[in-house]
matplotlib code that plots the C-alpha trace (Angstrom):
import matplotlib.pyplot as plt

x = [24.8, 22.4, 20.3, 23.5, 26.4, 23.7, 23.7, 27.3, 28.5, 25.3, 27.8, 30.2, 27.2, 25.6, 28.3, 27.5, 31.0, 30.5, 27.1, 26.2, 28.7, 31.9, 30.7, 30.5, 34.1, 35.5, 34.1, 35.0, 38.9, 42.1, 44.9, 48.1, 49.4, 52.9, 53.7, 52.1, 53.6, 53.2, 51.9, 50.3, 48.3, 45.8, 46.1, 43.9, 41.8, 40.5, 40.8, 38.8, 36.6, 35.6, 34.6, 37.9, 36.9, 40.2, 43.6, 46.6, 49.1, 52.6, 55.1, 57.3, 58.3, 56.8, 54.9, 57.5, 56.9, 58.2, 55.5, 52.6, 53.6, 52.6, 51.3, 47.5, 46.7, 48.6, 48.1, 49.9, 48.5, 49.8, 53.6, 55.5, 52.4, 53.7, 52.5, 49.9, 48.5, 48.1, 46.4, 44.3, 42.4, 42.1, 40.6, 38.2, 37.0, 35.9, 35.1, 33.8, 32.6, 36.0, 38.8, 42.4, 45.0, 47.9, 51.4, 54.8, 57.1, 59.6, 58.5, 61.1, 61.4, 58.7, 56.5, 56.1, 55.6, 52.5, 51.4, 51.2, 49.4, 46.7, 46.0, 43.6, 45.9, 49.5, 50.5, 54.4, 54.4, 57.8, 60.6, 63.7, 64.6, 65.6, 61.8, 61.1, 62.6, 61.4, 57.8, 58.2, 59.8, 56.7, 54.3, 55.4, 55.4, 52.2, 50.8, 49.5, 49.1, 51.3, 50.3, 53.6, 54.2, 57.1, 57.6, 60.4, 61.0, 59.0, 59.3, 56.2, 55.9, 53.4, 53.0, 51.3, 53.0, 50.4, 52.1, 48.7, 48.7, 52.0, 52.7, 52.7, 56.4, 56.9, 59.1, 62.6, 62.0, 62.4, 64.6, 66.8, 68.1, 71.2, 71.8, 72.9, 70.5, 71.3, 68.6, 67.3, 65.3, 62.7, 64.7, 67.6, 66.6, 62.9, 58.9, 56.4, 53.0, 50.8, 52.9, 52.4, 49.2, 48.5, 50.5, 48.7, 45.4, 46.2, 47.7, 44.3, 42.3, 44.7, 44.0, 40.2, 40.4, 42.2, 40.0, 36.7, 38.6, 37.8, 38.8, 42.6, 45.7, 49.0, 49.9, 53.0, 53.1, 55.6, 53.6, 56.1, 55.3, 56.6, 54.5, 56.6, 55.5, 52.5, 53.7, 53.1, 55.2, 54.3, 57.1, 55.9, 57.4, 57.9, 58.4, 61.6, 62.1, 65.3, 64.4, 65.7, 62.0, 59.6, 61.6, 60.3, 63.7, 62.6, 58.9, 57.2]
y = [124.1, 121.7, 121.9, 120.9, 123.1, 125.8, 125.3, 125.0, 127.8, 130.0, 132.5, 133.0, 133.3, 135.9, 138.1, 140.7, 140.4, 136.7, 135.4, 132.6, 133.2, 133.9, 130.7, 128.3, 130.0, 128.3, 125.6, 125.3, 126.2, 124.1, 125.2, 123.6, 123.7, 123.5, 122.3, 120.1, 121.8, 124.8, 127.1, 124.1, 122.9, 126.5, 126.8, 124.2, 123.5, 127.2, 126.3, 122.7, 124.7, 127.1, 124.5, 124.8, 122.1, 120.1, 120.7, 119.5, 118.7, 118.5, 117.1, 114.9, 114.7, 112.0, 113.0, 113.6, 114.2, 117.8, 118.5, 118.3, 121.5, 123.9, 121.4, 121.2, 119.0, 116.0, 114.0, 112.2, 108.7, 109.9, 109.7, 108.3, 108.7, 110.7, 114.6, 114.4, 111.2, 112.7, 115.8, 114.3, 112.3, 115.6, 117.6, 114.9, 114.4, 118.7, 118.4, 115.3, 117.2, 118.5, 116.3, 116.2, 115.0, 113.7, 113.8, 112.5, 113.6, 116.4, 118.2, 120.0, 121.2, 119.6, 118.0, 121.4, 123.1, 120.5, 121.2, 124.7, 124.9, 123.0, 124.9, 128.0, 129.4, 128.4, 128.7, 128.3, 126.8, 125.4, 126.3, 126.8, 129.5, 126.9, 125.7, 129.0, 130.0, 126.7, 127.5, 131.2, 130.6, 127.9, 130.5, 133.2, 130.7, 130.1, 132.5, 131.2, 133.4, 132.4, 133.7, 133.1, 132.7, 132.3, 131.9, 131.6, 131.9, 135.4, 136.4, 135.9, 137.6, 137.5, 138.4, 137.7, 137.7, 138.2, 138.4, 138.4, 142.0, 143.8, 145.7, 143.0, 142.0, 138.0, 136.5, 136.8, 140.6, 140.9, 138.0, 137.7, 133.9, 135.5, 136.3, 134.6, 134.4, 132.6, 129.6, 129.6, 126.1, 125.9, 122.5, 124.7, 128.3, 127.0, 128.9, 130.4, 127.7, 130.7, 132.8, 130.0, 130.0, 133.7, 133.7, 130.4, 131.5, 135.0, 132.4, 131.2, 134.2, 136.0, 132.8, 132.9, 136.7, 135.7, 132.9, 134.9, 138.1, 140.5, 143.2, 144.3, 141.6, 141.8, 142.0, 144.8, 144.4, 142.4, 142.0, 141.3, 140.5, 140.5, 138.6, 139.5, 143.3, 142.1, 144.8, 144.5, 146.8, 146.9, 147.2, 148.1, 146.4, 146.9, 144.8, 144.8, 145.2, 143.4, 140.4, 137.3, 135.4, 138.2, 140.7, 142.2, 140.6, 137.2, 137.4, 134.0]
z = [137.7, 139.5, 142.6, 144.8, 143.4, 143.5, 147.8, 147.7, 146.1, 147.1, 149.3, 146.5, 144.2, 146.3, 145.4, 142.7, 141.7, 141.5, 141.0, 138.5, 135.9, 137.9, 139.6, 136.5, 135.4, 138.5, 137.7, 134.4, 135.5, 135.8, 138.1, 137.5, 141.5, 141.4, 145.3, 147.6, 151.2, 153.6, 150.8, 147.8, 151.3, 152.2, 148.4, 146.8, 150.0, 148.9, 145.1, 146.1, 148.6, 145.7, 143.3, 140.5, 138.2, 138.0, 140.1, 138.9, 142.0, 141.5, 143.7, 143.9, 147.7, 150.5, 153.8, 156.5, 160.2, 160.3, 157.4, 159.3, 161.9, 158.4, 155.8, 156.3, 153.7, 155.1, 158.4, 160.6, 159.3, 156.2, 156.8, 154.3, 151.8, 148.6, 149.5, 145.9, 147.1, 150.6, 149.3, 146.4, 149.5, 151.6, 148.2, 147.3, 150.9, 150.8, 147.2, 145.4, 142.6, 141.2, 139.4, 141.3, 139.3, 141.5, 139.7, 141.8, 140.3, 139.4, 136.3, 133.9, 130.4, 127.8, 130.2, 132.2, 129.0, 128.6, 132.1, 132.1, 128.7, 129.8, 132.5, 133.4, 135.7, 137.7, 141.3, 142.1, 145.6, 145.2, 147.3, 144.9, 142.5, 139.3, 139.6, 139.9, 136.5, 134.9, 135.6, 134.6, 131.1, 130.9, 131.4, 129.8, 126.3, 126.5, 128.1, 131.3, 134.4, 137.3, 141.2, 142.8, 146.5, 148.8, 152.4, 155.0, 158.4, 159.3, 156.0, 153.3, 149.3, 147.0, 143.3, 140.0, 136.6, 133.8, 130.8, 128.7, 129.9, 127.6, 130.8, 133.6, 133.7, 134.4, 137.6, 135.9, 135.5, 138.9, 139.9, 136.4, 135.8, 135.1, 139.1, 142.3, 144.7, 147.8, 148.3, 151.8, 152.6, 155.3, 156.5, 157.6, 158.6, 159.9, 159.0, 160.9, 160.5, 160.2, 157.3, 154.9, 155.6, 155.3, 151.6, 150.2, 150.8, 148.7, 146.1, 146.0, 146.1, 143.4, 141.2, 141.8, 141.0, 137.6, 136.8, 137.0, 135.4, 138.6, 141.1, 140.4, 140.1, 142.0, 138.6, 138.9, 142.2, 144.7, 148.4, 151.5, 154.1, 157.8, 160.1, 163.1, 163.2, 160.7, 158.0, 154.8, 151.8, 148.4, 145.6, 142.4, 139.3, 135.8, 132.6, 131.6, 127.9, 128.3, 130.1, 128.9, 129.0, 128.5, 126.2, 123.1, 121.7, 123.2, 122.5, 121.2]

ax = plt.figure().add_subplot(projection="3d")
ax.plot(x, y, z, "-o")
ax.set_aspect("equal")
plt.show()
């Protein structure tokens, strides 16, 4: 690192936990951010913040007016401005230094694959369960680690799935592809600003955690939150020998 990243970083590097070579890790890293809104937005201002050497933004939705009351990278200039255009500017104007890659679109099938296997680490800030599942099965293939994140109305959770780690189960042992969930949208039962917020930011730090290969995961462990009481509960989750992505049976 030169002179400048030095005075950058110096608070992160001041860490013992940290230091020097936790620093150049992050900066060395790419995280493959799937999800430009209320939870993609706190998650790579800390991932640009920290110095994560490339970002990969994924979305492929505009700038809308009722964005901006949660969505903290865009601004109201911005409406109508593609959401990875609108946050690319944003990243670059806190950090220079780092590469953001900008992708509209709606990625699936062998271009996710390619996505997620380039990348250091993942974080799922998409809003619908077959994305969901998409960037699960991706993950799990290659092994990538995914920090997942969801948030609605009062309601926030928070997991990783490390599947490097035999005993970390992945996202479809504890929502199976194979079952009806009922898909609840922030357009019709509304979000709390703050919540998404609150669960990007732990996104971020679970993925910084991953990158630099310190402290304990949320690997095993489902977080919920409910930010009307401000509880949180911890569910502890298994690997599932018979998941259909994971599975010893379906092992790559």
């Amino acid at each position: 690192m030169n002179d400048q990243q030095l005075l950058r970083y110096s608070r992160h590097i001041l860490l013992d936990q940290i230091g020097i070579e936790g620093q150049e890790k992050i900066n060395q890293a790419h995280a493959l951010v799937i999800g430009a809104g209320g939870l993609g937005s706190p998650a790579a201002f800390y991932l640009a913040s920290a110095g994560v050497g490339k970002i990969t933004l994924v979305d492929d939705d505009e700038v809308d007016l009722t964005n901006l009351q949660r969505q903290i990278l865009h601004t109201t200039e911005r409406v109508g401005q593609p959401k990875v255009v609108s946050a690319r500017q944003t990243l670059q104007q806190i950090n220079p230094e780092i590469a953001i890659v900008a992708l509209q679109e709606r990625v699936a099938a062998e271009r996710l694959s390619q996505l997620v296997e380039s990348a250091t680490v993942v974080l799922d800030c998409s809003d619908n369960f077959s994305t969901r599942h998409a960037i699960n099965a991706a993950c799990v293939q290659h092994g990538v680690p995914l920090i997942s994140g969801a948030a609605i109305s009062f309601d926030g959770q928070i997991s990783v799935f490390d599947t490097r780690d035999s005993e970390s189960p992945c996202y479809a042992c504890l929502f199976p592809p194979t079952d009806q969930f009922e898909e609840t949208l922030c357009s019709t039962m509304g979000v709390f600003a703050p919540l998404v917020g609150i669960i990007g930011s732990m996104q971020a730090a679970e993925a910084l955690k991953v990158i630099m290969s310190i402290g304990k995961s949320l690997s095993g462990r489902l977080l919920l939150l409910d930010a009307l009481s401000m509880e949180w509960n911890t569910i502890r989750v298994a690997r599932n020998p018979a998941c259909l992505v994971c599975g010893q049976a379906h092992a790559v």
